[in-house]
LOKETOR-619489 format. One line per field, with one value per residue (C-alpha): z, x, y; residue number from 1; residue in three letters. Coordinates in steps of 0.5 Angstrom, whole numbers. Each point is the difference from the previous one (the first is absolute). Example, Ala and Ser with C-alpha at 12.3 -4.5 7.8 and 13.67 -1.06 7.14 Angstrom:
<rs>
pz: (16;-2) .
px: (25;2) .
py: (-9;7) .
pos: (1;2) .
code: (ALA;SER) .
</rs>
This chain:
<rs>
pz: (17;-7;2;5;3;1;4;4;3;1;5;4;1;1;5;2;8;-3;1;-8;2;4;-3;3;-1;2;3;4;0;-3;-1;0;-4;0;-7;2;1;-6;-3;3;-1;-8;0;2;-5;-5;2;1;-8;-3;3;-3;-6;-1;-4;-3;-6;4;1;7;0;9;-1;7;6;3;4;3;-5;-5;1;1;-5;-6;4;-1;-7;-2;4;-4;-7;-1;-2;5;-4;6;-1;3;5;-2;-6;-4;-2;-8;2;2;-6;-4;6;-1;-6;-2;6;-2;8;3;6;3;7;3;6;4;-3;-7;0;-2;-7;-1;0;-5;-5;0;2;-5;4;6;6;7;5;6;6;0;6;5;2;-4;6;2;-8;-1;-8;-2;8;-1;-6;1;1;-4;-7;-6;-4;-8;-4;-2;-5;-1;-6;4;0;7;1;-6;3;-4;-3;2;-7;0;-7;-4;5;6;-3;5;0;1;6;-1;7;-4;0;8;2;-3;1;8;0;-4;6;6;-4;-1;7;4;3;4;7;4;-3;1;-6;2;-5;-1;-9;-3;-3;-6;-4;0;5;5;-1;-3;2;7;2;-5;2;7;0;-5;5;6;2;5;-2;4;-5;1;-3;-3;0;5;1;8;1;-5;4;7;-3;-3;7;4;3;3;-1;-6;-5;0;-6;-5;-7;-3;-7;-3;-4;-1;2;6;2;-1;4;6;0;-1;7;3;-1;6;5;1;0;0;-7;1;0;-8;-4;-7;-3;-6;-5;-7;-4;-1;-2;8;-3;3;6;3;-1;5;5;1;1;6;3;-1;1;-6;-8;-2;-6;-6;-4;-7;-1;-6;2;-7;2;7;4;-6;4;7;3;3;8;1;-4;-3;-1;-5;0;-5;-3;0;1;-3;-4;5;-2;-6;-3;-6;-3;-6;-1;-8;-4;0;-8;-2;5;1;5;1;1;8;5;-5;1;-3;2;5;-1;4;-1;6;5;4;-7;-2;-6;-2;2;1;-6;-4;-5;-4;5;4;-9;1;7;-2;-5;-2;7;3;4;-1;6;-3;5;-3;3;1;3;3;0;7;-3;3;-2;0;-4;-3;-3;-2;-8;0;4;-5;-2;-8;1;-8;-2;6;5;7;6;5;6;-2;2;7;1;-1;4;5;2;3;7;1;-6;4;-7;-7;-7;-6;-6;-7;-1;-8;-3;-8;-1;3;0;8;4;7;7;8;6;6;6;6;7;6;2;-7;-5;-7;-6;-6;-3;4;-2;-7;1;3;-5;-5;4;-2;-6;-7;0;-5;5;6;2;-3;5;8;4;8;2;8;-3;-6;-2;1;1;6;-1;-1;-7;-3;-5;-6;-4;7;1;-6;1;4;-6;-2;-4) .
px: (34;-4;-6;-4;-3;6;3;-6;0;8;-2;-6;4;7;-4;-5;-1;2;-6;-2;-5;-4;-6;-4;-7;-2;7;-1;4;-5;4;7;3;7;2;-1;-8;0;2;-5;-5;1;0;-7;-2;2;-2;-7;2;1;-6;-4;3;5;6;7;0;-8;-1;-2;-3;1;-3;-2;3;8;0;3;-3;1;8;-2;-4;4;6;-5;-1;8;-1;-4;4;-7;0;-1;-5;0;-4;-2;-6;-2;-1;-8;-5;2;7;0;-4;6;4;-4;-1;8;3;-5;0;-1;-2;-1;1;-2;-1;-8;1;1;-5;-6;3;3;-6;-3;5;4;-7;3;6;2;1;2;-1;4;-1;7;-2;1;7;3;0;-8;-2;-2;2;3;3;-3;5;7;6;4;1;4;2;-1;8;0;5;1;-4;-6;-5;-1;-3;-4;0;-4;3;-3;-4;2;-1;-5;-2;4;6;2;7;2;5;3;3;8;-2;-2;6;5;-4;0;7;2;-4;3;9;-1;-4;3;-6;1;-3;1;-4;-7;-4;-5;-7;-5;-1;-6;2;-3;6;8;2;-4;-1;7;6;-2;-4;3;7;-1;-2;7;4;-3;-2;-6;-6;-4;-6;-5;-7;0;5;-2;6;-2;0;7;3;-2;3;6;1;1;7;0;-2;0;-4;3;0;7;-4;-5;-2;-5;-2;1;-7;1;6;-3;-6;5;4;-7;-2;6;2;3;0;6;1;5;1;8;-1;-4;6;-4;-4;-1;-6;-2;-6;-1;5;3;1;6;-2;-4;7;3;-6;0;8;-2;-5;1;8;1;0;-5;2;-3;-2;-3;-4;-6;-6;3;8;0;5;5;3;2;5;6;-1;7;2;-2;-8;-2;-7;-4;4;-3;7;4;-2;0;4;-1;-5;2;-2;0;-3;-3;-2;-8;-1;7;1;7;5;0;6;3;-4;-6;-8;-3;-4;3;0;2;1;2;-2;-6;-4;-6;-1;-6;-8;-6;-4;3;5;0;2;5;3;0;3;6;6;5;-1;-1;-4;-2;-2;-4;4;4;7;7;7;5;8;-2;-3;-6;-8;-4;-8;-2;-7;-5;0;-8;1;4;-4;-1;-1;1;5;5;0;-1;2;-5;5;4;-5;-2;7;0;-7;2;6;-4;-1;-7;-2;-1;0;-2;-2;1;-4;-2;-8;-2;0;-2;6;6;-4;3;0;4;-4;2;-3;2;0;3;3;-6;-1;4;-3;2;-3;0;4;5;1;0;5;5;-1;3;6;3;-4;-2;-7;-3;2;-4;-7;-6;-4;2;-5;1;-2;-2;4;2;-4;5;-1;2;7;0;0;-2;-6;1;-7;-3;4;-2;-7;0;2;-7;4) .
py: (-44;2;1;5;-7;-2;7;-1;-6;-1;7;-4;-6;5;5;-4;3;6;5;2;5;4;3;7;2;7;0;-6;-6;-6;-5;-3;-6;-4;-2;-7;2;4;-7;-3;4;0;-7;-1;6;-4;-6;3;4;-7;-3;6;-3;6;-3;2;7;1;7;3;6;4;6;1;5;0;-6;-6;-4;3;-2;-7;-1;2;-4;-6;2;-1;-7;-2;2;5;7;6;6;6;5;7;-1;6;-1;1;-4;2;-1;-7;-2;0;-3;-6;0;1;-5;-6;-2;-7;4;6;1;6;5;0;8;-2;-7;4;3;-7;-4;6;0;-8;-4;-6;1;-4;4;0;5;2;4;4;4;-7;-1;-6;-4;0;-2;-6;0;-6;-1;-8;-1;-4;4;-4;1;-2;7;0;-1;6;3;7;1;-1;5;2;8;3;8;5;6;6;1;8;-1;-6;-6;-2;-5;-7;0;-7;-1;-7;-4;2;8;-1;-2;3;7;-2;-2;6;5;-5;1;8;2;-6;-3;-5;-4;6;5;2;3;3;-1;7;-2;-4;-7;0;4;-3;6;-3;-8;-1;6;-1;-7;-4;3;0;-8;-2;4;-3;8;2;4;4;1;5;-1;7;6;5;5;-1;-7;0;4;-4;-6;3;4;-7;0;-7;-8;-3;5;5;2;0;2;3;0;6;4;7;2;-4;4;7;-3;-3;7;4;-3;-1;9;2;-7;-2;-8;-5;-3;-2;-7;0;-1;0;4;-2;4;-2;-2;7;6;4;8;1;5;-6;-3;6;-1;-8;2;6;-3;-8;1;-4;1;-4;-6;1;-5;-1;-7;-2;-6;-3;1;0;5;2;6;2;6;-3;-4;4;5;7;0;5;4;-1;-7;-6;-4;-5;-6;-6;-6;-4;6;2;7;4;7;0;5;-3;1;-2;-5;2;2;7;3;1;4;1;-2;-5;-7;-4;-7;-6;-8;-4;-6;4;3;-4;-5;4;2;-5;-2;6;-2;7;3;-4;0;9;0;-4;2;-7;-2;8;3;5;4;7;4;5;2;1;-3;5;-1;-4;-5;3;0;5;-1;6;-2;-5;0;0;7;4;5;2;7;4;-5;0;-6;3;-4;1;-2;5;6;-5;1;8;1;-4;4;5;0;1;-6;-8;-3;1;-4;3;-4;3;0;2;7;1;4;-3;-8;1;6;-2;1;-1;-3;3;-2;5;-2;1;7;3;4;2;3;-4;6;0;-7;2;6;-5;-6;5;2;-7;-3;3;3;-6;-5;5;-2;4;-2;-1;-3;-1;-6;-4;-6;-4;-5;-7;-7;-5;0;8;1;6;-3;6;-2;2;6;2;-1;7;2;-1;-6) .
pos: (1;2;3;4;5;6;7;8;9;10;11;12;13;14;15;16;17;18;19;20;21;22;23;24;25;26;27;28;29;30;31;32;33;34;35;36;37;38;39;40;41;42;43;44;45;46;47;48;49;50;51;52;53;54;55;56;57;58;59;60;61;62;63;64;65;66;67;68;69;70;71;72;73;74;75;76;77;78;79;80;81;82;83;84;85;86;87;88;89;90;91;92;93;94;95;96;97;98;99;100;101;102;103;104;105;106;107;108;109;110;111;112;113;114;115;116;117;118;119;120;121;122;123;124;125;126;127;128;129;130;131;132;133;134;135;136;137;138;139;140;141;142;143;144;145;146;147;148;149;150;151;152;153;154;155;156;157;158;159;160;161;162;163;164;165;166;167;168;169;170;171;172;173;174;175;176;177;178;179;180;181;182;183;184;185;186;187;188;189;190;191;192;193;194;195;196;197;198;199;200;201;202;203;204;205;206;207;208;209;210;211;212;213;214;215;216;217;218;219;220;221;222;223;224;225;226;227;228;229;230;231;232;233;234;235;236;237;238;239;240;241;242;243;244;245;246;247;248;249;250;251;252;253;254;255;256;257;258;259;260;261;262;263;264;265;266;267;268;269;270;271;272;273;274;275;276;277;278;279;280;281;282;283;284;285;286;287;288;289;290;291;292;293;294;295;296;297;298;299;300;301;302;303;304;305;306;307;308;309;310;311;312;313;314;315;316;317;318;319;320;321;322;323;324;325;326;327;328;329;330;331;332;333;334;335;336;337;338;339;340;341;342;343;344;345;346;347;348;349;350;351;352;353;354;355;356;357;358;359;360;361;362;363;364;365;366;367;368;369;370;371;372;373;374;375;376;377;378;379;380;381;382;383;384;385;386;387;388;389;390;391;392;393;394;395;396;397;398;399;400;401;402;403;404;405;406;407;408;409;410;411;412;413;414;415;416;417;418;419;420;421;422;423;424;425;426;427;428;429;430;431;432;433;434;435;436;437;438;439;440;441;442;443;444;445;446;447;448;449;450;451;452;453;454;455;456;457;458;459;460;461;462;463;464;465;466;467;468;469;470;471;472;473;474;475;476;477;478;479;480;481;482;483;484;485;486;487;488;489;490;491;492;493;494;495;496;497;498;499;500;501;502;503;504;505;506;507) .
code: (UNK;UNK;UNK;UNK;UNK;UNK;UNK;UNK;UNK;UNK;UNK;UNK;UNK;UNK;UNK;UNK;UNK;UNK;UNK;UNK;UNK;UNK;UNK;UNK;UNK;UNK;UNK;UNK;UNK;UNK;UNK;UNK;UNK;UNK;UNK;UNK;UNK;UNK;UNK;UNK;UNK;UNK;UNK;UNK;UNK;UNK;UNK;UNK;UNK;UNK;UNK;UNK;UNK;UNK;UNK;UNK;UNK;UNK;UNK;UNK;UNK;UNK;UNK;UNK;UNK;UNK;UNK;UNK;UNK;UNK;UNK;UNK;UNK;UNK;UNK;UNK;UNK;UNK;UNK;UNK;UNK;UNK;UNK;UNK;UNK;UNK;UNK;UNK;UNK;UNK;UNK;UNK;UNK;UNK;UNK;UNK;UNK;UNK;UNK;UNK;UNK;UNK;UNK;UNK;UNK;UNK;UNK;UNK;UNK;UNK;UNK;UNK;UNK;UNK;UNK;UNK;UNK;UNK;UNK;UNK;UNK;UNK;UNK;UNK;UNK;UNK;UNK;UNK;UNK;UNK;UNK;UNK;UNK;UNK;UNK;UNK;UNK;UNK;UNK;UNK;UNK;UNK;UNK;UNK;UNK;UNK;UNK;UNK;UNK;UNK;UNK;UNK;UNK;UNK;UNK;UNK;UNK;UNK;UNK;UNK;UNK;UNK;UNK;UNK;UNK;UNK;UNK;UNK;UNK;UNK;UNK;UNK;UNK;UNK;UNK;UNK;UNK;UNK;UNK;UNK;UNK;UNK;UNK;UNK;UNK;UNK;UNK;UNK;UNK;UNK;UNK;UNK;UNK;UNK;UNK;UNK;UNK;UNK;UNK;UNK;UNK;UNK;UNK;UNK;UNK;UNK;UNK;UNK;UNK;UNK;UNK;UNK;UNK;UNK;UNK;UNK;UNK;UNK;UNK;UNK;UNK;UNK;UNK;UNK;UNK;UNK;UNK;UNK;UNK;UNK;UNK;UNK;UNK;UNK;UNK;UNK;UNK;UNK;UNK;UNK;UNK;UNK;UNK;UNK;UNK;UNK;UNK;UNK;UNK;UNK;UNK;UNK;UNK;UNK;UNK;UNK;UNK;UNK;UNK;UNK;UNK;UNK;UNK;UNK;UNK;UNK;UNK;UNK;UNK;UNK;UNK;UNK;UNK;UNK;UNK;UNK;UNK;UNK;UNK;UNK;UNK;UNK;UNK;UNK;UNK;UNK;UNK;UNK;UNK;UNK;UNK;UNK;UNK;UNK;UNK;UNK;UNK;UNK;UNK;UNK;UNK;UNK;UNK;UNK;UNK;UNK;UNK;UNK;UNK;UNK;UNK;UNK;UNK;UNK;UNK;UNK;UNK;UNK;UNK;UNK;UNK;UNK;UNK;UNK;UNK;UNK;UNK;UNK;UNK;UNK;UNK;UNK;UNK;UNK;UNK;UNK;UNK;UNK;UNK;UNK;UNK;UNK;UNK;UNK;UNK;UNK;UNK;UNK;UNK;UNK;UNK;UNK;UNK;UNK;UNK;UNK;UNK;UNK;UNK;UNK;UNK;UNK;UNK;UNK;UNK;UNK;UNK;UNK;UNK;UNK;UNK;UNK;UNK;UNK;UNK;UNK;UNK;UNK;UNK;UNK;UNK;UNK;UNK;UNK;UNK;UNK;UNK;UNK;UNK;UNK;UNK;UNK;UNK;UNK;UNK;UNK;UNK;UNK;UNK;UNK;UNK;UNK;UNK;UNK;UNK;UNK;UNK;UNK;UNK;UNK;UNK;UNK;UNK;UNK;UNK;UNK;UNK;UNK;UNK;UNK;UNK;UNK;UNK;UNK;UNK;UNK;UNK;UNK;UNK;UNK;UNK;UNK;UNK;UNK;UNK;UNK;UNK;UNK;UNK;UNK;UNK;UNK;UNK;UNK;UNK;UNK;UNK;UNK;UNK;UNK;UNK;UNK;UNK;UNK;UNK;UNK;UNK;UNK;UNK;UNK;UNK;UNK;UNK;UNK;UNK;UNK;UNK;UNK;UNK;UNK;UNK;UNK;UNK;UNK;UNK;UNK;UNK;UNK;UNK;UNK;UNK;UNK;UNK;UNK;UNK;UNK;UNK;UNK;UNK;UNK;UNK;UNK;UNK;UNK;UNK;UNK;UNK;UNK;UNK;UNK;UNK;UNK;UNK;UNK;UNK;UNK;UNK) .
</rs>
């Protein structure tokens, strides 16, 4: 097997009668397919693709809600040898623009919600629309194809997801994810956390990112695993479906990030549920602080396993299955990765323990960005690739990210790690989270401010913040201005969007 394709169609004929998925709206189980339907069904989208006239290396955009013809769709698309573009159905009119004008899609396939802004902003584009909120059964949508076909010979360098980056800086990038990358970076996440056909995951994230659609669908089909997928993540019905002790979804696995985790054990508080069954709790696409590694172990039961991944790299880093867990790590590199941690403008090894970029080359990273040659040529060195993170092994061959390059902030001609000083302010017992980021001053060229978000029911004076951030941190690397904040502006997978925190700056 060289290709995702061929993964996916070896687990339908292998597990044909095995239940695939379960899909639950509001909490409600919708619908329920076997593997063999999920074959079925992807046949006739993509008999009914190719009529459309969608053929192999056409992009398709799926901008629509979570939702079982999301996942069939984009198993269609790679039948076909096409190249699934998703994307965020809450994205806005400006924003998909761009999207369109950047994918060049053949067609755009939509959610009722999202038609009207897609008839206005690709009117010369084709476009078909789908009722998303109608269980899969009950829609007519291609349901008078064949449910034969014949799936492209594909390789693995054939393109087959184009994932936008976040766009923090300058215009969102589409990383490339060819059929090669997704089956080693499956295959990785089913060896280091033994998925196999007895586990159930249980599915609360979007499928427009990596973490959701690749880490845990991807994976949970090449294993033959089962899904109990949610529409949305609300920490009452999670808890219901990770609570079930008997049948055939209880669950096994559960994937998050780390603003799940704190909603889920906001909410769970003083109830007592069983959750001894659950024997991963993985947590990524986000850094966990270390006391929210200490709470999922006391409420939960178990240490979490951290684990660090990239849309351009797929999973990179994850803490052991077995063995010591370290807070505040992201692990150890997963196999055939390689990674060197380089010093950004010499582009040389720093010495043992020290910081300095990490780069990385192996199996799972992308070939490069959609239609954007210079800056696939500036993400990679002699065949690295140079990932923007900052950050420093330990003598266990364990990982830990100190920062974003982007992010240090230049104040009087120091470089000052912004994570440094979340890590500080975070200590104190009353502070939920923080963000550090650097706005413009006329006398340091950056001063370095704190947005701070305090636990529900808690209270504390910028000042006593201030007071103990100079207990552990040279005064110029102290905030000059500390401002309590409800929240911190993040996007879907629970990043904190540094440009917006500093537009509270008045930025």
């Amino acid at each position: 097997m060289s290709t995702l394709l061929h993964g996916l169609l070896d687990s339908f004929s292998r597990y044909k009668e095995k239940k695939a998925l379960s899909f639950y709206r509001n909490g409600t189980k919708e619908t329920e397919l076997t593997y063999g339907q999920l074959d079925i069904y992807s046949n006739k989208v993509a008999r009914g693709l190719l009529d459309m006239g969608v053929t192999r290396g056409d992009r398709v955009i799926l901008f629509m809600p979570k939702s079982v013809f999301f996942l069939i769709a984009h198993l269609a698309i790679q039948k076909i040898g096409a190249i699934t573009v998703p994307l965020n159905p809450q994205f806005k009119e400006a924003e998909m623009r761009y999207f369109i004008e950047d994918a060049d899609p053949r067609l755009i396939v939509c959610g009722k919600a999202q038609a009207r802004m897609i008839g206005q902003v690709a009117s010369d584009r084709e476009v078909m629309v789908v009722d998303t909120d109608v269980p899969y059964q009950e829609m007519d949508t291609f349901a008078d194809h064949p449910d034969q076909t014949v799936p492209e010979d594909l390789g693995p360098n054939d393109p087959a997801l184009i994932i936008y980056t976040s766009g923090t800086t300058g215009k969102p990038k589409g990383a490339v994810l060819i059929h090669g990358n997704l089956l080693h970076d499956a295959h990785n996440i089913i060896h280091v956390w033994e998925i196999n056909t007895r586990d159930v995951i249980c599915h609360a994230l979007p499928l427009f990112h990596v973490h959701g659609l690749c880490f845990a669908f991807h994976t949970a089909l090449l294993a033959g695993a089962s899904i109990v997928m949610l529409d949305q993540f609300r920490p009452e019905h999670v808890i219901e479906r990770l609570s079930v002790q008997d049948g055939e979804e209880v669950c096994t696995v559960f994937m998050a990030v780390p603003a799940m985790y704190v909603r889920l054990l906001d909410y769970l508080e003083d109830k007592r549920v069983d959750l001894s069954h659950i024997r991963l709790w993985a947590s990524g696409s986000a850094p966990l602080l270390p006391k929210d590694f200490h709470r999922i172990k006391q409420t939960l039961g178990k240490e979490p396993v951290e684990r660090e991944g990239m849309t351009e790299t797929g999973m990179n880093f994850s803490n052991p299955l077995y063995g010591k867990r370290k807070p505040g790590s992201v692990g150890i590199p997963l196999p055939d990765l390689e990674v060197r941690i380089v010093d950004p403008e010499t582009e040389k090894d720093v010495p043992f323990g020290e910081v300095g970029e990490i780069w990385l080359r192996g199996p799972s990273i992308t070939p490069g960005y959609w239609r954007k040659p210079e800056e696939t040529r500036k993400a990679f060195v002699n065949g690295w690739f140079r990932t923007g993170d900052l950050g420093r092994v330990d003598e266990d061959g364990y990982f830990y990210i100190t920062d974003r390059i982007k992010h240090i902030i230049i104040s009087g001609g120091e470089n000052i790690s912004p994570k440094e000083i979340e890590n500080v302010i975070n200590q104190l017992p009353e502070v939920l989270e923080s963000s550090v980021v650097g706005v413009p001053d006329e006398k340091w060229g950056e001063k370095v401010v704190a947005a701070v978000v305090l636990h529900k029911g808690c209270a504390i004076k910028p000042e006593r913040i201030d007071r103990h951030c100079r207990k552990f941190l040279h005064d110029w690397k102290c905030p000059k201005e500390i401002l309590i904040v409800g929240d911190l502006p993040k996007n879907t997978m629970g990043k904190v969007m540094k440009e917006k925190v500093r537009g509270l700056f008045g930025v």
